[in-house]
DRENFI-633468 format. One record per residue: residue in one letter; x, y, z of N, C-alpha, C, CB in turn. Coordinates in steps of 0.1 Angstrom, whole numbers, plus 5000, padded with zeros to 4 digits. Glycine has a CB too. Layout:
BEGIN
AXYZXYZXYZXYZ
...
# end
This chain:
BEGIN
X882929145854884229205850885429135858884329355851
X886229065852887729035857888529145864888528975846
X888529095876889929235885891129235880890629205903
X891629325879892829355874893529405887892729465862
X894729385892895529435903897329405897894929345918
X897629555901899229525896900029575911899829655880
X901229495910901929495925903229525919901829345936
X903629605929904529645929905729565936904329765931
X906829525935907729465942907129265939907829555960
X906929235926906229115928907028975931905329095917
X908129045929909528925932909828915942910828945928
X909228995951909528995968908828895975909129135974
X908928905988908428775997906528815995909128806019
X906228896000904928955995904328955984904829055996
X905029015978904829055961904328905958906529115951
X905428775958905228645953904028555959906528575956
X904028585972902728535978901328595978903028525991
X901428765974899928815969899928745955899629005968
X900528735947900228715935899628585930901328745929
X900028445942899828385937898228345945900928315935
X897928435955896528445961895128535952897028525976
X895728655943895028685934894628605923895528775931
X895728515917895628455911894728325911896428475909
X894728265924893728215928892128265928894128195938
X892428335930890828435930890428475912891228625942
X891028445905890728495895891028605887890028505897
X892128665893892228795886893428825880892028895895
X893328895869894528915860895729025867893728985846
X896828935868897729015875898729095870898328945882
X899029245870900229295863901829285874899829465858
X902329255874903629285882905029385878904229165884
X905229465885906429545883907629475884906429635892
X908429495880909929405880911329505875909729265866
X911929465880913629565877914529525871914429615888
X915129585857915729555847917029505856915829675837
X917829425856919029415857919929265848919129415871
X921529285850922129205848922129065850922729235852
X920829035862920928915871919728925874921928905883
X919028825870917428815869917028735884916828705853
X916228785893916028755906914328745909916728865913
X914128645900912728625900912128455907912328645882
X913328435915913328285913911628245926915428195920
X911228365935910128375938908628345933910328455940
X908628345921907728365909908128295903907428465901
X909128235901909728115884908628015883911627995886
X908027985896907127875893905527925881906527825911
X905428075888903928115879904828125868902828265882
X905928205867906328215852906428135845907328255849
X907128005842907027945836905727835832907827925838
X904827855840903327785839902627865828902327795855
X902727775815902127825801900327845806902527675785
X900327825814898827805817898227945822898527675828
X899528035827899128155835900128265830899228145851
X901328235822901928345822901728445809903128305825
X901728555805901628615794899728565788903128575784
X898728525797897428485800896728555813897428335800
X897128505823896728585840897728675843896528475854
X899128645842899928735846901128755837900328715859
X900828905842902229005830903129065837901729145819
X904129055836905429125843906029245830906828965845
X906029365842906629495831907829535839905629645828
X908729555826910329645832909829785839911729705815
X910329825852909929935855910929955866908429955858
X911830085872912230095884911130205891913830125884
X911330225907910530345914910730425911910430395925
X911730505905912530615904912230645889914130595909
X911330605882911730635868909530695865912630435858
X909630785871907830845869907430795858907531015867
X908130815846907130845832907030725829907530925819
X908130605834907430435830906730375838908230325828
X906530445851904930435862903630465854904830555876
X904030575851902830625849902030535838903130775844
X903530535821903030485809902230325815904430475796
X902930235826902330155828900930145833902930105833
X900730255840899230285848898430315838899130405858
X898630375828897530425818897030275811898230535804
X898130185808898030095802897029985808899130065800
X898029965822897029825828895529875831897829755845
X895429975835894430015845893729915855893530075837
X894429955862894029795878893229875884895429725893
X892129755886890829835897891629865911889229725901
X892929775915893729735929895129755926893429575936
X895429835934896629875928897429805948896630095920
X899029735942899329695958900629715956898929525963
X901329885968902429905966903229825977902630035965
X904329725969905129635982907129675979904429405979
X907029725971908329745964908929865973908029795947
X910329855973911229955981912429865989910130055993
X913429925989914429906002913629886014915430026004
X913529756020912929726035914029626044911229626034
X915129626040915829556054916329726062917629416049
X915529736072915729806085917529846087915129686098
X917929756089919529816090920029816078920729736098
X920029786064920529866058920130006057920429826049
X919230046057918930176059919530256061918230196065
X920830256077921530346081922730356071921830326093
X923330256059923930246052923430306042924130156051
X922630306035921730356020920830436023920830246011
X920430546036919730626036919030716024920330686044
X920230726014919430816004918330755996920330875995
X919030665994918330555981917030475990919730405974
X917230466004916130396010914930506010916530336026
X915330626010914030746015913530755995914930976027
X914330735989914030775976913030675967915430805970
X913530525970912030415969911530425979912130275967
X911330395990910130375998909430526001910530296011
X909930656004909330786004908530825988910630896006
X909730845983909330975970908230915959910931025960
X909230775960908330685949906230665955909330475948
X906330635964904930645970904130785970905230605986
X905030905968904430985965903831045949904931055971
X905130955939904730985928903430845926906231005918
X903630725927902130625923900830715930902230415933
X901030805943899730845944899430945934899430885958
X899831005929899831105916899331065909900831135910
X900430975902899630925892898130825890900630865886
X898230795902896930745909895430865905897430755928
X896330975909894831085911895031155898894831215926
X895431165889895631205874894531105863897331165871
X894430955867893930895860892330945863894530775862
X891330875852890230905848889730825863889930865831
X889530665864889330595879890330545880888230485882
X890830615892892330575901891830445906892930685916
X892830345908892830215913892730265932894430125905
X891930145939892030145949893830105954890930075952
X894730165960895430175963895830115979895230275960
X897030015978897229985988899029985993896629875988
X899430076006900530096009900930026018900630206012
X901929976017903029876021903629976037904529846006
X902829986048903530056060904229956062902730126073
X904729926079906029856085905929956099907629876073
X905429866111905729886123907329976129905729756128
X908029996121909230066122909230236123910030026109
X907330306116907430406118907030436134906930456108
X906630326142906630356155908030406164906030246161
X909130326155910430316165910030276175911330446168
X910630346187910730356201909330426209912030446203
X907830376211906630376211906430466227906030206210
X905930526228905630576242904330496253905130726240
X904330366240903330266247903530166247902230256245
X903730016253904329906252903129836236904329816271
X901429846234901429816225900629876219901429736225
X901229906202900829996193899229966184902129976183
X898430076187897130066174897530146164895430116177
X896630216162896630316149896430446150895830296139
X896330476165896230606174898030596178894930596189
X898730526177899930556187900730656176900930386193
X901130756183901930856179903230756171902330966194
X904030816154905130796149906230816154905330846141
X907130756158908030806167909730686158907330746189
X909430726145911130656141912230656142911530656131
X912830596146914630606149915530536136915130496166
X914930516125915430466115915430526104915130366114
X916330596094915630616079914630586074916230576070
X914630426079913930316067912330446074913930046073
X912430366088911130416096910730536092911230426113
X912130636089911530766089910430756073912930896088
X910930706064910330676049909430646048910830606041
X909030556059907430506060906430626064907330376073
X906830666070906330786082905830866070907730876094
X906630926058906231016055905230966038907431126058
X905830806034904630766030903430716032904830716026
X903130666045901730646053900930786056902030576067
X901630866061901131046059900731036051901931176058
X901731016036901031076022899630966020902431046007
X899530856023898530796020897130846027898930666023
X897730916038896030946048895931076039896130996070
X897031186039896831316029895931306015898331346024
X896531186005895831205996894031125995896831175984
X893731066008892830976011891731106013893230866024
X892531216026891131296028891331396020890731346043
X892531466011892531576006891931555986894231636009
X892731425986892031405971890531265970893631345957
X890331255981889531135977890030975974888831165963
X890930975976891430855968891130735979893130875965
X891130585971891330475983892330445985890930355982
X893130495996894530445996894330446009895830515990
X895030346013895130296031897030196026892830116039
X897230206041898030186046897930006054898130306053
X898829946053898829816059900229816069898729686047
X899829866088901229886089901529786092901729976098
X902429686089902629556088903929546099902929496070
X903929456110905029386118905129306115905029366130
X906629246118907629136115906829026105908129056130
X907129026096906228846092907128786078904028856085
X907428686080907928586079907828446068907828576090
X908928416064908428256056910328226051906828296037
X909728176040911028076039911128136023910827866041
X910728256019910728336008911728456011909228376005
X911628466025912528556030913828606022912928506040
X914328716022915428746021916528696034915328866018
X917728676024919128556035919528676043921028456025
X919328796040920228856048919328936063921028976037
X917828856063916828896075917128816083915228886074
X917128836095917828726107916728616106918028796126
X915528656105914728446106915428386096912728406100
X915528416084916728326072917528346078917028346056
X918328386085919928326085919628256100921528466085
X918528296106918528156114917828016113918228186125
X917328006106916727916102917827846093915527966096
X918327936088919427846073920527806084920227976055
X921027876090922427836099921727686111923028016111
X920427706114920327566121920127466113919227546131
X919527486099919827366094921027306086919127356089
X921727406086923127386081924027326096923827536074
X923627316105924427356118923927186120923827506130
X922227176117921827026119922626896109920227026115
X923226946099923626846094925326816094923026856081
X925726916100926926906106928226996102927226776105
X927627126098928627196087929327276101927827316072
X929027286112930327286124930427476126932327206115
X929127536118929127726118928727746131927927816107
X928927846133928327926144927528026141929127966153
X926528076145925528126143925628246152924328036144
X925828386146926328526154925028586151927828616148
X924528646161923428726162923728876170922328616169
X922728986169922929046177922329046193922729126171
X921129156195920629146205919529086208920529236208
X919928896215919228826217917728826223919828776222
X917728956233916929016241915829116237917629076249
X916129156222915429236213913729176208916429246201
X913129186212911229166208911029176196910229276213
X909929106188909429126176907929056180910529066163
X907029096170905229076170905528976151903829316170
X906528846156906328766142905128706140907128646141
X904928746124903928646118904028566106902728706116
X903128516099903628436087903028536075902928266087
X903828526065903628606052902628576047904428596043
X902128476044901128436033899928466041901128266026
X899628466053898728516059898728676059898628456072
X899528726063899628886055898828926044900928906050
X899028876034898928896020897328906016899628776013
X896828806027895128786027894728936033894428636040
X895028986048894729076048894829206040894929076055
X895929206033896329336024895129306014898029346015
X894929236009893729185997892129246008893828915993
X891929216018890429206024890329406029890329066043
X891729456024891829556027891229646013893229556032
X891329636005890729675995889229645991891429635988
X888929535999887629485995886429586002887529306000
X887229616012886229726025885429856014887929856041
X884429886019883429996020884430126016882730006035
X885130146026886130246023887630246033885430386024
X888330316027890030306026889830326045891030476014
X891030216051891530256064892830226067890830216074
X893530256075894730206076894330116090895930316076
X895130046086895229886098896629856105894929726087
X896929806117897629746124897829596113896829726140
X898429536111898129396112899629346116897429326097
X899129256126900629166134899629096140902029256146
X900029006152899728896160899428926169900528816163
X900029046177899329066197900128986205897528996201
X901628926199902128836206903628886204901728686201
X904428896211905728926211906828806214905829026220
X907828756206908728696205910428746209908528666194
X911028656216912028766218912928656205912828796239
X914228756200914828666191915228556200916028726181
X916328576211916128426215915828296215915928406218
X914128296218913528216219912728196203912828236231
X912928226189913028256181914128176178912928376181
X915228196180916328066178916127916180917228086188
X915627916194915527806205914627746193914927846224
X913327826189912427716187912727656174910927756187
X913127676162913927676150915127546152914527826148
X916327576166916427436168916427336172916827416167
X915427366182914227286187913527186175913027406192
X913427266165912427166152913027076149912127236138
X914227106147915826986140916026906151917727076135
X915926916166916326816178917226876178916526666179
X917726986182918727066185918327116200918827176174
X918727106210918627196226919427256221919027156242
X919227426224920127556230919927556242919727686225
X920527586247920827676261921427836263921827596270
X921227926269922128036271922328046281921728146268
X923628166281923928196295925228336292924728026303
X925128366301925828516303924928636299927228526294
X925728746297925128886292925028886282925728996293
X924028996279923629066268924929036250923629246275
X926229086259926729126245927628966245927829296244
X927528876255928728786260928128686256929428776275
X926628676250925728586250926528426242924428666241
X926128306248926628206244925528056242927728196252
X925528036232924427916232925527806230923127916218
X925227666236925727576238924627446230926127576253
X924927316223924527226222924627146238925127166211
X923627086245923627046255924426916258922527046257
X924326826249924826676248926526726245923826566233
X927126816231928326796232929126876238928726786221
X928227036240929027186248929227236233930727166260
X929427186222929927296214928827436211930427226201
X929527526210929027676209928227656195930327806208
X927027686195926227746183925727816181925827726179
X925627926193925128066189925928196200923228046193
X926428236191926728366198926728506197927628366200
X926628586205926328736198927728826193925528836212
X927628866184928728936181928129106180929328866167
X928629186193928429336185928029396175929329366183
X928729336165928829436153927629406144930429426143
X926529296150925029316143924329396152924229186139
X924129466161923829556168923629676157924929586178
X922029696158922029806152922529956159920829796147
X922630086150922730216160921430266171922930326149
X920730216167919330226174918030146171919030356173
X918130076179917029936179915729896188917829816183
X914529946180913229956191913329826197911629976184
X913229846214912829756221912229646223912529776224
X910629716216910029646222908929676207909729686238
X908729606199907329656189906229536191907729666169
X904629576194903929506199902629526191903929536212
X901829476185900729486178899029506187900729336169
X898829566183897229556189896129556174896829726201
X895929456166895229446158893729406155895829396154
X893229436169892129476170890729556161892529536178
X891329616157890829686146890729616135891629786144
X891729546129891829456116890629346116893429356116
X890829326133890229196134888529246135890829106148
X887929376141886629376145886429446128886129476162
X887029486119886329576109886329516097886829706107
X887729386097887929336081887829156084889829396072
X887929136096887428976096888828926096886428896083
X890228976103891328906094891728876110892529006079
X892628776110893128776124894128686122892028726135
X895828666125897028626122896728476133898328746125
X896828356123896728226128898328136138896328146114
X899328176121900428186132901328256135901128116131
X902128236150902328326159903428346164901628326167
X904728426161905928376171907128256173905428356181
X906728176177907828106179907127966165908028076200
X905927976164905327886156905927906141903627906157
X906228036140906328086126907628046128906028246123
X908628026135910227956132910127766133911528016149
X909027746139909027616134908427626118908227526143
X907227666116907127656100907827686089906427716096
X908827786095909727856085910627656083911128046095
X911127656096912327566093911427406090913727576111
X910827416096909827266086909527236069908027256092
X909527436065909627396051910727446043908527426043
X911427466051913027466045913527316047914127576054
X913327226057913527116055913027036043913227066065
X911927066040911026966030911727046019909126956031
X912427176014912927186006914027166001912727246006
X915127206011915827066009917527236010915226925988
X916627326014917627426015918427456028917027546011
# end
């Protein structure tokens, strides 16, 4: 029997890179997609327009989170043995801006797919899109799947109480639904408004001589980067298991943004240097002195975890999956194939 698996959010960085890894594997893909004015598929334009796969291996349906009865009418229809939720408001600081609308796709909507999940005759195995954010501010430098929720963000709080829902309806209804709590990861699929794209895009705009400066916030701030398309493998090996668990998956390696900068324009022959404080922060080109990186305040979030750290241990001894690249590697890849792209 051919797998069927429908993803939710397939226009997204994820969404675009599971789809085109299922599809490798053989399996008939459905994707969720959102009606608008301005069609934002350019993630996928490549499978879409391939007469060889589209409206054949993969089908794209109008649907928003917020709208139950065209979840549902779609679930009856496709019926996916793998069901992969990646869809919702996920840039972190918007959140404190769009609080309602962030808790209302990434919360509520996760509670109505598990519904309609457990309504159907065989519910699809079920996979939830967590995000290291419901740790916030950790009472341990690094996080498994025992470390107590501790969010300081909307976004975080939304995760918090859709990963709950996922363990809830796992032991209360049976269901396969596990959680993937996913840290930082990365590619050149990115959204412009995540700081690796706008640093990555500002050094190479900066490399060819467009004269910007590149404002960041807190240089000193930690992240556990990895690469996306390696992500995507594990969310897939996550469904393949015996039965439903929720997983860590990140690197075990912590990046500060800084050096995150440095290595990005490092790739182009760019030296940074820094120097001063926290908020006074100043990067210089070495050879001419002109400024190309500086911190400006006002990207400062209201409250910004420290320190998020992976212990993926677990991923690695129970599903075989283990993150290849790592940190500072992942800003050279980012910006090596943004060069060959030409963006």
């Amino acid at each position: 029997m051919t797998p069927v698996a429908l993803i939710t959010g397939i226009t997204g960085q994820d969404g675009s890179y599971l789809a085109e890894l299922l599809l490798a594997k053989g399996y008939i893909v459905h994707g969720m997609v959102r009606r608008s004015s301005a069609f934002n598929r350019f993630r996928i334009e490549h499978l879409r327009t391939d007469v060889s796969i589209y409206d054949k291996q993969l089908f794209l349906h109008y649907a928003d989170l917020t709208d139950t009865t065209t979840l549902r009418r779609i679930m009856k229809r496709v019926r996916p043995h793998e069901m992969y939720h990646l869809a919702g408001q996920s840039h972190v600081g918007l959140s404190f801006e769009i609080p309602e609308s962030t808790c209302e796709e990434t919360a509520m909507a996760t509670l109505s797919l598990l519904e309609i999940c457990r309504d159907l005759d065989v519910p699809p195995k079920f996979y939830h899109a967590s995000s290291s954010e419901v740790f916030g501010c950790p009472d341990q430098p690094v996080q498994n799947e025992a470390t107590a929720f501790r969010p300081i963000t909307p976004y975080g709080c939304a995760k918090v109480f859709a990963t709950d829902l996922c363990r809830v309806y796992r032991q209360s209804h049976g269901l396969f639904a596990c959680s993937g709590i996913t840290y930082n990861h990365e590619s050149v699929r990115r959204g412009e408004n995540f700081v690796t794209r706008k640093i990555v895009d500002s050094a190479l705009q900066i490399s060819r001589g467009s004269g910007e400066v590149l404002e960041l916030g807190n240089l000193d701030a930690t992240r556990d980067w990895g690469y996306a398309p390696e992500y995507v493998e594990a969310m897939h090996l996550m469904l393949q298991q015996p039965q439903a668990e929720d997983y860590i998956i990140g690197t075990g390696v912590a990046t500060t943004v800084r050096d995150f900068v440095r290595a990005a324009f490092e790739c182009l022959g760019i030296a940074v240097e820094f120097s001063g404080a926290h908020a006074e922060e100043v990067g210089r080109e070495v050879k001419s002195g002109r400024v190309l990186v500086k911190v400006n305040p006002r990207f400062f979030r209201p409250a910004d975890p420290v320190s998020l750290l992976a212990d993926p241990s677990k991923i690695r001894r129970m599903v075989g999956w283990s993150a290849q690249t790592k940190g500072v590697d992942v800003a050279k890849a980012m910006t090596e194939q943004a060069k060959l792209l030409g963006t």
